[in-house]
C-alpha positions in Angstrom: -4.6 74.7 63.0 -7.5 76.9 61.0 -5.3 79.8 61.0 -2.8 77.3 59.3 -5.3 75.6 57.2 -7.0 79.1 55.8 -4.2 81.6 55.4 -0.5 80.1 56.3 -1.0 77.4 53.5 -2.4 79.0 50.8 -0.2 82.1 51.6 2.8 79.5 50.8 1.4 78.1 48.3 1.2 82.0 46.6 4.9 82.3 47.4 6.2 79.4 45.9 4.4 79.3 43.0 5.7 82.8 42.1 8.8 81.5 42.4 9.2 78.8 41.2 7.5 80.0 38.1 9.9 83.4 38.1 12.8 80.7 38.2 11.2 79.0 34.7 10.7 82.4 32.7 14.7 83.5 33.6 15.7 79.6 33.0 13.9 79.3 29.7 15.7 81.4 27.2 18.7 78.8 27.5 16.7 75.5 28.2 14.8 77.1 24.3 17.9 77.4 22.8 19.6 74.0 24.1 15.9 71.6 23.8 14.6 73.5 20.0 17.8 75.0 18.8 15.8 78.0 18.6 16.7 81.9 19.2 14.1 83.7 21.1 13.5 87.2 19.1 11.1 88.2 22.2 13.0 87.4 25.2 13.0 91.2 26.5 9.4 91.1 25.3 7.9 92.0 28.3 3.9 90.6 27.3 5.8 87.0 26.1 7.7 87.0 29.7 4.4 87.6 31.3 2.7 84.6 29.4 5.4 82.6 30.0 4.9 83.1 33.6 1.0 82.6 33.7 1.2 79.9 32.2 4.3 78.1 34.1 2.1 79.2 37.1 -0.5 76.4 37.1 2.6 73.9 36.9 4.3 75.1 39.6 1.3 75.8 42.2 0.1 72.1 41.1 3.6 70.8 42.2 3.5 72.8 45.3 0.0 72.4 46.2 1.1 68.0 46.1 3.1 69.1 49.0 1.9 71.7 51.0 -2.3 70.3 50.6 -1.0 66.6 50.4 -1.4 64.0 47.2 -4.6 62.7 48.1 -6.5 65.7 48.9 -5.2 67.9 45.8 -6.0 64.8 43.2 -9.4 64.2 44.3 -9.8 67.9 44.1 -8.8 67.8 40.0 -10.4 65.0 39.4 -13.8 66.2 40.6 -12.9 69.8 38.9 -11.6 68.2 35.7 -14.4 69.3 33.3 -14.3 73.1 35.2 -10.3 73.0 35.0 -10.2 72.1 31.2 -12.5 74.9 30.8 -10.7 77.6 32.4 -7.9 76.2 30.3 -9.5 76.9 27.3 -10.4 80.3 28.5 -7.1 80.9 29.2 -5.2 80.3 25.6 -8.4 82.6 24.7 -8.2 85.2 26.6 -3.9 85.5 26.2 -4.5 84.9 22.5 -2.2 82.1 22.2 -2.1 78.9 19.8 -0.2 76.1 18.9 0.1 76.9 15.0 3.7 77.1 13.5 2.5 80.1 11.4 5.6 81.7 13.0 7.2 80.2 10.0 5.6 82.7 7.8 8.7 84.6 9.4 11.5 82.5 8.2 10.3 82.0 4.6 10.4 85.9 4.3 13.4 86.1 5.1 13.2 86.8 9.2 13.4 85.5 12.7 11.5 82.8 13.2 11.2 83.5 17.1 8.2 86.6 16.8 5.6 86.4 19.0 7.1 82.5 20.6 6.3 81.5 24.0 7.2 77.8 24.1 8.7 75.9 21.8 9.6 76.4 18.2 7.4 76.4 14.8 8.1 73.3 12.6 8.7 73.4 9.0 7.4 69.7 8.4 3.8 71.0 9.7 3.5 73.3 7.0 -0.5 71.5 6.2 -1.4 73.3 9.1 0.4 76.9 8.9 0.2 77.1 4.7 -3.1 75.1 4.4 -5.7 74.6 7.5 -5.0 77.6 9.2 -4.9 80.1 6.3 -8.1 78.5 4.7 -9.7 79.1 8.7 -8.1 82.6 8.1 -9.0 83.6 5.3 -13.2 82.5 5.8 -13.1 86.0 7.7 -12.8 87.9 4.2 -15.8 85.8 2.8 -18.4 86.1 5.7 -17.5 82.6 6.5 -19.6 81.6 3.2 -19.7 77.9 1.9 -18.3 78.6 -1.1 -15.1 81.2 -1.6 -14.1 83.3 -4.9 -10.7 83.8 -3.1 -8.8 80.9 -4.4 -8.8 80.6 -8.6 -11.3 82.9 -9.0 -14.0 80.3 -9.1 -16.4 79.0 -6.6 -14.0 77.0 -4.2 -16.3 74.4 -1.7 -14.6 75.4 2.3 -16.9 72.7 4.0 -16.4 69.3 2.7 -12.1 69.0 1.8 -10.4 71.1 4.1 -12.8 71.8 6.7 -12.8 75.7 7.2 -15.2 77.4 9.5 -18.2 77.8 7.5 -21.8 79.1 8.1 -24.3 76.4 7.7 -26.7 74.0 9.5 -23.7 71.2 9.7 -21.1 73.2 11.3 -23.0 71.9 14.3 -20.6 68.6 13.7 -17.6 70.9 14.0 -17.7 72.6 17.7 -14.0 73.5 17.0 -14.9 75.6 14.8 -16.9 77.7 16.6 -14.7 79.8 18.2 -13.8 80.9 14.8 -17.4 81.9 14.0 -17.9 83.7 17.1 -14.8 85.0 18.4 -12.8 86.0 14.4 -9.9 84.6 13.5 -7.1 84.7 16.3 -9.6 84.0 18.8 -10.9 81.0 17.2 -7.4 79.8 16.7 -6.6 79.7 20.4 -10.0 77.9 20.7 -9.3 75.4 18.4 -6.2 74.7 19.0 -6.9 74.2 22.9 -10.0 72.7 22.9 -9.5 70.3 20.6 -6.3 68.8 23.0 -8.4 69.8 26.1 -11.1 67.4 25.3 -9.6 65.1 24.0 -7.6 64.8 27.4 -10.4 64.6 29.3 -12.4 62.5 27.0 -9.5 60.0 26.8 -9.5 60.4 30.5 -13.3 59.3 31.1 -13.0 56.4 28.3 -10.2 54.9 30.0 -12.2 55.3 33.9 -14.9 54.0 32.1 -13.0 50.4 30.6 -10.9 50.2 33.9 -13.8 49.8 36.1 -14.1 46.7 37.6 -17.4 45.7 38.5 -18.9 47.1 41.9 -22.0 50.0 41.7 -21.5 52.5 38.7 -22.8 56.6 38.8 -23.8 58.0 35.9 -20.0 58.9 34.8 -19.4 54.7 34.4 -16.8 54.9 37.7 -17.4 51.9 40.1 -16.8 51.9 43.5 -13.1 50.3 42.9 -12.4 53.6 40.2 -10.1 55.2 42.5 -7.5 52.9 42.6 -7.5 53.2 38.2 -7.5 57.3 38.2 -3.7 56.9 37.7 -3.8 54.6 34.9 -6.7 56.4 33.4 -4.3 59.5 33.6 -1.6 57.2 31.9 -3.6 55.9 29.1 -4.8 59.4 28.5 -1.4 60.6 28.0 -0.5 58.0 25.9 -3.3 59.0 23.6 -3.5 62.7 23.7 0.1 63.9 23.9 1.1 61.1 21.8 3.8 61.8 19.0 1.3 60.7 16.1 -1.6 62.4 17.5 1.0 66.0 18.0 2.3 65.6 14.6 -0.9 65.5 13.0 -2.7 67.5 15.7 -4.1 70.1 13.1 -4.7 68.2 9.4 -6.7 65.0 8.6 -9.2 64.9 11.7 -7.1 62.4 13.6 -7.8 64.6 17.3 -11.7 64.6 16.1 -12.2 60.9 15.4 -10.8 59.7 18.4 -13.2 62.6 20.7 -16.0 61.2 18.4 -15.5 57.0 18.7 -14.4 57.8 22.8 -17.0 60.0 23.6 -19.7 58.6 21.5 -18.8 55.0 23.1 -18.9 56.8 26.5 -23.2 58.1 25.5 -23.6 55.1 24.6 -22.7 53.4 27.8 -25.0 56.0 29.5 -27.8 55.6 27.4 -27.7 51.6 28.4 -27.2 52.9 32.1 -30.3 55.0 32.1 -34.1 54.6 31.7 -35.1 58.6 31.7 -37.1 58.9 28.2 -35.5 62.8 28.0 -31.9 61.9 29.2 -31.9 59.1 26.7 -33.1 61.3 23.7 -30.7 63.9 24.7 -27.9 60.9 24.7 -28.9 60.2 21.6 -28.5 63.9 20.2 -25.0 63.6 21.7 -23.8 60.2 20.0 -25.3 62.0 16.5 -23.1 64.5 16.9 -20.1 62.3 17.6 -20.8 60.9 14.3 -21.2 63.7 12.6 -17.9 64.7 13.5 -16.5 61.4 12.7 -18.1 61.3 8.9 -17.0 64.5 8.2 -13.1 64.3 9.4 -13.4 62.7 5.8 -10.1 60.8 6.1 -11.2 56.7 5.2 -8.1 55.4 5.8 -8.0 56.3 9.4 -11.6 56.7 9.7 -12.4 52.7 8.6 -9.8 50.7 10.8 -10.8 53.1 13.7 -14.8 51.8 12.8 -13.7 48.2 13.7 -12.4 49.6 16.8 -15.8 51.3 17.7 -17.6 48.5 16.5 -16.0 46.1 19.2 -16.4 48.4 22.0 -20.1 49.0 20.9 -21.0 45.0 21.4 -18.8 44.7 24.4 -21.0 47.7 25.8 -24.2 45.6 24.2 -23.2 42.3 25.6 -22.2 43.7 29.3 -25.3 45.6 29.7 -27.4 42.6 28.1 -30.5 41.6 29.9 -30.3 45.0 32.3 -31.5 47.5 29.7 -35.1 47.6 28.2 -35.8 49.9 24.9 -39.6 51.2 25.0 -42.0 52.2 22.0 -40.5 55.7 23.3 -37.2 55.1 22.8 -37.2 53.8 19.4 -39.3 56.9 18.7 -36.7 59.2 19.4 -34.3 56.9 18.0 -35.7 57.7 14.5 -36.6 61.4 14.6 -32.4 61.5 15.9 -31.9 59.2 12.4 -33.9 62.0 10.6 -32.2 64.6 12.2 -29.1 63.5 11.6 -30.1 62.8 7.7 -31.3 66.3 7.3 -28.4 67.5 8.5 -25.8 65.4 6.1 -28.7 65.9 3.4 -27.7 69.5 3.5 -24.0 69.0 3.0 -24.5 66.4 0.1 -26.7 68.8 -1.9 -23.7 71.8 -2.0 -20.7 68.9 -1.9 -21.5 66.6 -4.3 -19.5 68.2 -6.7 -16.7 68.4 -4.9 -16.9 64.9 -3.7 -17.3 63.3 -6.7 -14.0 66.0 -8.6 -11.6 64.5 -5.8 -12.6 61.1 -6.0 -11.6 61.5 -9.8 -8.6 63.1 -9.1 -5.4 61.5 -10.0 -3.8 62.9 -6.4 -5.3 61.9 -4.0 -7.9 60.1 -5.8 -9.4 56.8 -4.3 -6.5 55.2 -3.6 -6.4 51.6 -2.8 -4.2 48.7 -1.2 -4.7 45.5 -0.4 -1.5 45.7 2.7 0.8 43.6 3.3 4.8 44.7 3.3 4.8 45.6 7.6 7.9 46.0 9.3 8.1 44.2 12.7 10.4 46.8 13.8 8.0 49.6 13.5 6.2 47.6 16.7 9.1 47.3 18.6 10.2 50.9 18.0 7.2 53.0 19.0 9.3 55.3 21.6 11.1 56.8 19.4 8.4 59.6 18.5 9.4 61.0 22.2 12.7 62.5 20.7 11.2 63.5 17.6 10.2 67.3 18.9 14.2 67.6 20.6 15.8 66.6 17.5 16.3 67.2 14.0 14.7 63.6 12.5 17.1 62.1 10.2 15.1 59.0 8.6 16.6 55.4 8.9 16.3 52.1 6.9 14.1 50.6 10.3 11.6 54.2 10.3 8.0 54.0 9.4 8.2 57.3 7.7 10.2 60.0 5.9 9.9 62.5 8.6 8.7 63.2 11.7 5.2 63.5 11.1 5.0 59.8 9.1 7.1 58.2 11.5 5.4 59.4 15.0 3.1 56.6 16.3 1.0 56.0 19.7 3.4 54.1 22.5 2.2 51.1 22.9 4.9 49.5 24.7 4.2 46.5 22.7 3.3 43.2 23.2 3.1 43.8 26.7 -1.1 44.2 26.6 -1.4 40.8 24.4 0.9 39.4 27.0 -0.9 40.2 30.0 -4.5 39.9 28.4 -3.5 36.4 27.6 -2.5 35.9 31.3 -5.7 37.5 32.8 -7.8 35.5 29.9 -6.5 32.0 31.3 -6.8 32.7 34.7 -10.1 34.5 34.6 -11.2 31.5 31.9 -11.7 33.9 29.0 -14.0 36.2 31.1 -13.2 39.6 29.9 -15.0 40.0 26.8 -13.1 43.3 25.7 -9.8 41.8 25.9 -11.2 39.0 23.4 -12.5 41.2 21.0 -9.4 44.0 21.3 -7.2 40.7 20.7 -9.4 40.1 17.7 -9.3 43.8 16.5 -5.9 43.7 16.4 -5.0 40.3 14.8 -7.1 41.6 12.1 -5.3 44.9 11.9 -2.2 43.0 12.6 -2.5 40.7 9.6 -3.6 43.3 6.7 -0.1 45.3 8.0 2.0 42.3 8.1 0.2 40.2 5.5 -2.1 41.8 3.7 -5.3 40.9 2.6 -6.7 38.8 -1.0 -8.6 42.1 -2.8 -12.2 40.7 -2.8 -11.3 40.9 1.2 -10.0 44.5 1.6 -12.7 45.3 -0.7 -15.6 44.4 1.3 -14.2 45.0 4.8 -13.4 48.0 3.6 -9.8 47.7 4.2 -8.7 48.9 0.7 -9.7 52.4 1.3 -6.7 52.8 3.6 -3.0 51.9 3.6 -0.3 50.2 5.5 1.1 53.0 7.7 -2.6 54.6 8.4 -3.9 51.0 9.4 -0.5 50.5 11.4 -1.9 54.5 13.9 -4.9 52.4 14.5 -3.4 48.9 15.7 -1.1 50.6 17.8 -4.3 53.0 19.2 -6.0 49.5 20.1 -2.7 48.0 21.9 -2.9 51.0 24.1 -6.8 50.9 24.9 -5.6 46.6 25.1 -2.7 47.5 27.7 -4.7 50.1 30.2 -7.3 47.4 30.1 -5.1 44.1 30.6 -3.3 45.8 33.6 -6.4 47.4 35.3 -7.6 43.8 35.4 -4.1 42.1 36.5 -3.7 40.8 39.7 0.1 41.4 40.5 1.1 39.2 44.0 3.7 40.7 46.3 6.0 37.6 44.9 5.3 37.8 41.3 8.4 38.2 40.1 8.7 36.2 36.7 5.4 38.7 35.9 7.1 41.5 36.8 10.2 40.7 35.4 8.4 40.3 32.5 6.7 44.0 32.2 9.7 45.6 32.5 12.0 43.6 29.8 9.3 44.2 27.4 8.9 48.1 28.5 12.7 48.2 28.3 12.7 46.3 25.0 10.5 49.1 23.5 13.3 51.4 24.4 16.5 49.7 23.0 14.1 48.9 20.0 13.9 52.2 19.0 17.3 53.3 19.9 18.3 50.1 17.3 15.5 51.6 14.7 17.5 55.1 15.2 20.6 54.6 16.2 22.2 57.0 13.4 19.2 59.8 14.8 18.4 59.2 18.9 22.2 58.9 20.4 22.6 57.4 23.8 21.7 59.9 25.9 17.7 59.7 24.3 18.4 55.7 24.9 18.6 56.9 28.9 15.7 58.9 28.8 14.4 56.1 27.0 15.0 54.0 29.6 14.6 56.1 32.4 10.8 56.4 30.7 10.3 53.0 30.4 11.1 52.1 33.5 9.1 54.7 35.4 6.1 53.5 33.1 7.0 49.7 34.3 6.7 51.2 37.6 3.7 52.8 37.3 1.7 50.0 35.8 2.7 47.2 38.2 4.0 48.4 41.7 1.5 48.1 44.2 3.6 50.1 46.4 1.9 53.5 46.7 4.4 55.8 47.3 6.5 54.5 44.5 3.4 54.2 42.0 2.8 57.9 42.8 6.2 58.8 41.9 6.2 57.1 38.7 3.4 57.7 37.2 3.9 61.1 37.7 6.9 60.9 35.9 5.8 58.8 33.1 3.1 61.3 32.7 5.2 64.6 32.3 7.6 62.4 30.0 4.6 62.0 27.8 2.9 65.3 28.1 5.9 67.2 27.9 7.5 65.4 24.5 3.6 65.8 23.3 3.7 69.6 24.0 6.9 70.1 22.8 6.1 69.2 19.1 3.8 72.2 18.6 5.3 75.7 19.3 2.8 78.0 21.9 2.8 80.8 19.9 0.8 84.5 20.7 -1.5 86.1 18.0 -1.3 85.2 14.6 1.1 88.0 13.7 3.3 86.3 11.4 0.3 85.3 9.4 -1.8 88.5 9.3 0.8 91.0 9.7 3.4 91.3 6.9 4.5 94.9 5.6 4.3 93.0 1.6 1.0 91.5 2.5 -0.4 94.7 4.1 1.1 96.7 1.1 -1.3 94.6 -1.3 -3.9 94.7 1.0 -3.9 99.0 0.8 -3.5 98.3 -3.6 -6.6 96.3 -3.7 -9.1 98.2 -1.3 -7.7 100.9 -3.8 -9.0 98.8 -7.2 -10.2 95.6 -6.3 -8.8 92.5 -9.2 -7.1 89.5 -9.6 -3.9 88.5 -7.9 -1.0 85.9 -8.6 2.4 85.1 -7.2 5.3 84.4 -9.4 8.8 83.7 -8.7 10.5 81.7 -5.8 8.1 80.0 -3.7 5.1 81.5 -5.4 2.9 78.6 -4.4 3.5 79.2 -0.7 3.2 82.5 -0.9 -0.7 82.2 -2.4 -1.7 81.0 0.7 -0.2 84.1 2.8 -2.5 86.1 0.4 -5.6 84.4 0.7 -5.4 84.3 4.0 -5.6 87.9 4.3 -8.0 87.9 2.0 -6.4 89.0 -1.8 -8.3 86.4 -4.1 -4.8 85.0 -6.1 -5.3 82.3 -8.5 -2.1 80.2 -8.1 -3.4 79.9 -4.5 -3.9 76.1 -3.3 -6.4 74.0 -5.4 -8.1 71.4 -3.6 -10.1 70.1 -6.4 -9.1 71.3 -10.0 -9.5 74.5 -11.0 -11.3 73.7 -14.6 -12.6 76.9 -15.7 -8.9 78.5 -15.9 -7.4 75.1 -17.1 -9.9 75.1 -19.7 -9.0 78.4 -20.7 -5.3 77.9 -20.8 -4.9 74.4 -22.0 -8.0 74.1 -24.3 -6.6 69.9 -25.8 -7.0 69.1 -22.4 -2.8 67.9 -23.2 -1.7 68.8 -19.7 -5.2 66.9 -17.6 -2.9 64.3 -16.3 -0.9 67.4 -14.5 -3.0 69.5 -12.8 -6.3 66.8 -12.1 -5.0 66.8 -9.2 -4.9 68.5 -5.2 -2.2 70.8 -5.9 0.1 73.8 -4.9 0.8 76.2 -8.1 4.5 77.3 -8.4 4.3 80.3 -11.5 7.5 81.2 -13.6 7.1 84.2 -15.5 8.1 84.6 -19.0 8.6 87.0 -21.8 8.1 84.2 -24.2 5.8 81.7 -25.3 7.0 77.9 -24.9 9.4 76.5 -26.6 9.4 73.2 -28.6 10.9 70.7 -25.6 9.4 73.0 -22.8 6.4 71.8 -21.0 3.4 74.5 -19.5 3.2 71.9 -16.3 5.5 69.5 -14.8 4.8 67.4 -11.5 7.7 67.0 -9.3 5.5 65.9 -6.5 2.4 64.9 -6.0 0.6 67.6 -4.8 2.9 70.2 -6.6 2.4 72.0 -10.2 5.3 74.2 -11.5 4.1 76.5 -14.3 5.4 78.3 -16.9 3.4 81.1 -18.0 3.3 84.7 -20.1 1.8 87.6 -19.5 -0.8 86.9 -22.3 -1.8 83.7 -20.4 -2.5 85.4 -16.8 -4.5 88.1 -18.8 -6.7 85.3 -20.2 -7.5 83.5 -16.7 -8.5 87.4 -15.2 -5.2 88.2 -13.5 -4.4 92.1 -12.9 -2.2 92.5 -10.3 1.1 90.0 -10.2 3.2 89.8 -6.5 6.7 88.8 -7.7 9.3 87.1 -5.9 12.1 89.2 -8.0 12.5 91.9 -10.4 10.1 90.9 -13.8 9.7 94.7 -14.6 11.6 93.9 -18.0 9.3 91.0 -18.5 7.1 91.9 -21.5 4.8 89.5 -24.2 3.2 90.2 -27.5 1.0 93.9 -26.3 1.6 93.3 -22.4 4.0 94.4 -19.8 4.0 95.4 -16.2 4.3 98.1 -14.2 5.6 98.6 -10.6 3.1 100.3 -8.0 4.9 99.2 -5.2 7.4 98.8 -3.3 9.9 95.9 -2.5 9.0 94.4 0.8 10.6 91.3 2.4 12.2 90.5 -1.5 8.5 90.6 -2.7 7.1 93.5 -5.5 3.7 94.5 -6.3 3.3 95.1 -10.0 0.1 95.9 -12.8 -0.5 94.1 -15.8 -0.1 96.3 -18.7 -2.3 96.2 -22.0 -0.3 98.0 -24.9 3.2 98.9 -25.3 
């Protein structure tokens, strides 16, 4: 039996696993091309077979080991390993050099496959924040030491810190952990860190919050788990895939902060809970260093209108903490010590990013896009509640936006799944038979009516105004009432009593779980198609399962398959992509790159997508000065429109398309039009980019004949990918 135990098992374990995950890699190439649409350029690639294999490994020996080592034995194993596995996760998407950006689109917009360098899944035009904006700006920090300030974009002193939150330098990148893989590993390295750390911990984060507000009552450790946690791991693991791989939190993985504001209120909520817990004067002032850093990291995600509904939510799980642990914890003359030199800390610290941001604070908030927007709410659809599920399809099919969607694409119509009203339903049950015991629920249920009635409603101003309310919007407000039905429904159920003859109650769960499903098939119906309504359904009821059968076997089974539902729709909407290749290694790039190490100057991109093409530059590290302007470039405007005639135009967060011409304007032609909001289309001489300090022009297209007043060009390279490197010219 020790022979068994020690060799026979693990040796079948070995087996099987290779197997199995020799069967995915030969299996994938037509699952890619049937789930993404997508043509693999690499499928003979024998290094993106490998990876594919290494990393369907891990799946398949966790499968196995369920069988071979039994359920209980392998789960108690993870769960007491979790912070170790996440770890060696990490390491892993390090060490491979693999990330989930789409900058495998860089590709396709030059005219190529679109499939370089893909392990998984397929790059997404609609994330283009993240592969033209975020991960470029991270890029292109390499070229500038990782400096606060960058000459690369406008030639002028662009802030990398505050707006878009590029590694940087400085005594407050403390706040920004994800960044630090960038700072001390370069730029592909610290993509693959960021981009898997940031999901790893929020996973396991998610993961402890939800052990931590399932507990019921019994002796806690110092990880908030009672003595009754074990029978709540699976619906900690539920609840943490609802938030971590769901569709809002995928679509936006990588712009906007959303992944870091939820690690900073869970985790910081999660301290806090500790610090009440304990007594040790060190562990509490090292506690306190850790909840600083949470909000640190929640400030500076700099996003209000997600950042001030989510406050309401930490708020209420901040006095339910307060109110449970009332009368059991005692704060000492040394404890409000190091209370205050955290405060100063802390201060210091934000001190030092107010003194070099200001400026850049105070230009966007008088910017006409985005400026400080405000709303009062009001103008909700109940649909949107009743169609939360439909995000699942979102990465399998090409989103086509309907009258009933609570967005324009993908990305503005993914949401948490919430399964709603199912957690008001059963923490209305639980409140009246527990006599409105369960202070959480209360104050959730609050949370939410509040929430509910600014969406639905809206508020009079003076309200929004000082709640705070008009700093966000409708749809933003709408990601954090659904976020507090989810944290509402793991709690509701974890404190349900379901009898062995309850069946109006469990009746009940599943026609609500099933009405999420036909309600976002209804929502959809043009887009999902009946064969997402039976996964739909299949999901739904699985979940149903999973939340209310006290049978174990069958709770096993379907949480297990609610779980990979969720996590593989959530890992689906990213591509796993290796190196940055597409970004860093374009012949055109690399053939301006070898010009200006030759005689440094200037740089701009004219022609066809001309303002997407700035970014390729700067991120390698050519300073172009149609590149992206996150506050307003005033010392060129003020060199090229003097009146200040065209201020309305380009006050503004903006892309630069640049049209070339051999003329100056003409009576009904206009220097800058908007067509979007965050888009400026130019019409511009040769004169002109002279004046602003341009020397060196990247052209989408022949301009070679292109000449004005004393300038023209000439060619000194060649055409690349549709693109040509030419000289400004003084004197014909």
């Amino acid at each position: 039996m020790v022979v068994v135990e020690r060799y026979l098992k693990p040796l079948l374990l070995a087996v099987c696993t290779a197997l199995g995950a020799s069967a995915i890699v030969l299996i994938y190439p037509a699952a890619s091309k049937y789930l993404f649409q997508t043509e693999l350029a690499d499928t003979q690639s024998l290094y993106i077979v490998a990876i594919r294999w290494i990393l369907a490994a891990p799946v398949c020996a966790l499968v196995f080991s369920w069988w071979i080592f039994g359920w209980h034995k392998v789960n108690d194993c993870l769960h007491r390993r979790r912070f170790l596995i996440g770890a060696l996760i990490i390491a892993l998407f390090v060490i491979l050099n693999i990330n989930n950006s789409s900058l495998g689109y860089w590709d396709a917009i030059l005219g190529k496959s679109a499939g370089n360098g893909l392990v998984f899944g397929t790059p997404r035009s609609i994330r283009s924040d993240e592969f033209i904006v975020n991960t470029p700006l991270a890029f292109s920090q390499r070229y500038n030491n990782y400096a606060y300030f960058s000459t690369l974009f406008g030639n002028r002193a662009t802030d990398m810190f505050i707006i878009k939150d590029a590694p940087v330098w400085t005594a407050a990148e403390i706040f920004r952990p994800f960044h630090w893989g960038y700072l001390l590993l370069g730029s592909e390295r610290g993509l693959a860190f960021y981009s898997s750390a940031r999901l790893v911990v929020l996973f396991l984060v998610s993961y402890q919050f939800f052990l931590l507000i399932t507990k019921s009552g019994g002796q806690q450790n110092e990880l908030g788990e009672s003595q009754s946690v074990q029978e709540h791991r699976g619906l900690s693991l539920i609840g943490a895939a609802l938030v971590a791989c769901a569709p809002i939190v995928q679509w936006w993985y990588a712009v906007n902060g959303l992944v870091e504001m939820i690690i900073a209120a869970f985790l910081s909520v999660l301290l806090f809970s500790l610090y009440l817990r304990t007594h040790q004067e060190w562990k509490r002032f090292a506690l306190g260093l850790g909840i600083m850093l949470c909000a640190g990291m929640f400030i500076l995600t700099l996003y209000p209108a997600w950042q001030i509904p989510l406050i309401f939510i930490l708020l209420i799980l901040v006095v339910w903490l307060i109110v449970t642990h009332w009368g059991t914890t005692v704060m000492r003359p040394w404890d409000w010590a190091s209370v205050v030199v955290t405060v100063l800390i802390f201060s210091a610290l934000m001190l030092t990013v107010l003194r070099s941001s200001l400026p850049t604070i105070q230009a966007t908030m008088n910017t006409v896009y985005p400026g400080s927007r405000e709303s009062n709410g009001g103008g909700g659809q109940l649909s949107w509640l009743f169609s939360t599920m439909s995000g699942l399809a979102f990465p399998f099919r090409e989103f086509v936006a309907t009258a009933h969607a609570s967005g324009g694409n993908s990305t503005e119509a993914s949401s948490f799944v919430t399964f709603f009203p199912l957690g008001i339903v059963l923490a209305g049950i639980n409140l009246v038979k527990g006599k409105g015991k369960d202070i959480l629920a209360m104050l959730l249920l609050v949370i939410i009516a509040f929430l509910g009635l600014y969406i639905f409603i809206g508020f009079p101003p003076s309200i929004a105004a000082v709640t705070g309310m008009s700093h966000t919007t409708v749809r933003r407000a709408l990601v954090m009432f659904e976020l507090a039905n989810v944290i509402l429904l793991i709690r509701a159920v974890s404190h349900m009593e379901f009898g062995a003859r309850d069946y109006v109650l469990y009746g009940l769960v599943t026609v609500i779980c099933l009405l999420q499903a036909f309600g976002a098939f209804f929502a959809y119906k043009a887009y999902l198609g009946y064969i997402s309504l039976a996964v739909l359904v299949v999901f739904s009821l699985v979940t149903a399962g999973a939340l209310i059968t006290r049978f174990k076997v069958l709770a096993r089974i379907c949480t297990l398959f609610s779980v990979a539902l969720l996590v593989l729709s959530g890992i689906s909407v990213n591509p796993i992509q290796y190196s940055a290749s597409p970004l860093t290694g374009q012949p055109a790039i690399e053939q301006v790159e070898s010009i200006q190490r030759g005689t440094p100057g200037q740089w701009i991109v004219v022609g066809g997508q001309s303002s997407l093409l700035a970014q390729l530059m700067v991120a390698n590290g050519i300073p172009t000065s149609n590149a992206l302007s996150v506050t307003p470039n005033m010392q060129m405007w003020k060199i090229l429109d003097k009146n200040g005639s065209y201020a309305q135009e380009y006050n503004r967060y903006a892309y630069m398309n640049v049209m070339l011409v051999d003329r100056a304007l003409q009576q009904d032609e206009k220097m800058l039009t908007v067509t979007v909001p965050d888009r400026i289309d130019a019409v511009l001489n040769l004169e002109q980019l002279h004046r602003i300090g341009v020397r060196y022009i990247l052209a989408a297209g022949d301009i070679e004949h292109i000449t004005y007043e004393h300038f023209s060009v000439r060619k000194i390279g060649s055409t690349i990918s549709g693109l040509t490197s030419y000289e400004i010219v003084e004197g014909r």
